[in-house]
C-alpha angles and dihedrals in degrees: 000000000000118000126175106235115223129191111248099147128090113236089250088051096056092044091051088052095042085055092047089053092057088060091072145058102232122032093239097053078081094064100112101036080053094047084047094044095049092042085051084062108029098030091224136040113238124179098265084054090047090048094047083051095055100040089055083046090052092233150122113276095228092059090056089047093065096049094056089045102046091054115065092206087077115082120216096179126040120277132196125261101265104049108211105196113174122198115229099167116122104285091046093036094053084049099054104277090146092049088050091050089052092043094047083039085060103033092051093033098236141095135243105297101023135120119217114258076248099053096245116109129043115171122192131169107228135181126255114349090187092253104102100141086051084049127182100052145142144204130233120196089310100331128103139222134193151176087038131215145162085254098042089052096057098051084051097057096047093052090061117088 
């Protein structure tokens, strides 16, 4: 299959990339410290973005694809400035998880998967943030919280700009 490859990448980006690939034996093992770096800059990741990463990884764009769309930390739309990922697997859904995304849905006026008229707020439900014993607990842009509450919730959010 034939693509045309645009630049999408900074300089610094591509140099990152290119660091984090000598830390590895394959090319490819780099797939998701490239995909991390390039988000870092773009704030999603778009096809053109998907096809400059594997052809620095040396490697089929379809593989890399499927990295970025198996984990739910890489964005493939754009999001708003302050990411607001909520856990709902079973230690934070047996603590309340559902009742946190209703009560930031309301709260921000949008539903699972939407992004605030400002570009603010997106709020998204994802699978297993790792915290399961401070449970329930989400994650904004690369920031935790944990032990969630109403009350919590709302300092948090004040203390957002």
């Amino acid at each position: 299959m034939n693509y045309e490859l645009k630049i999408m990448l900074s300089t610094k980006t591509i140099e990152d990339i290119k660091k984090a690939i000598a830390n590895y034996p394959r090319k490819k093992s780099a797939s998701m410290d490239a995909l991390t770096i390039a988000q870092k800059e773009c704030g999603h990741l778009t096809q053109d973005v998907l096809l400059e990463i594997a052809s620095l990884l040396e490697m089929p764009p379809v593989q890399l694809n499927q990295v970025a769309a198996f984990y739910t930390m890489y964005n493939k739309k754009p999001v708003g400035k302050h990411h607001v990922q909520v856990c709902t697997n079973v230690s934070c859904s047996l603590l309340g998880s559902e009742h946190i995304v209703e009560f930031l849905s309301k709260k921000l006026g949008v539903k699972k998967g939407e992004t605030t008229s400002d570009k603010k707020f997106t709020l998204s439900e994802v699978e297993c943030l790792g915290s399961c014993g401070t449970a329930p607990m989400m994650q904004i842009n690369d920031d935790y919280y944990e032990n969630l509450t109403e009350v919590k919730i709302e300092e948090i959010l004040k203390g957002l700009k």
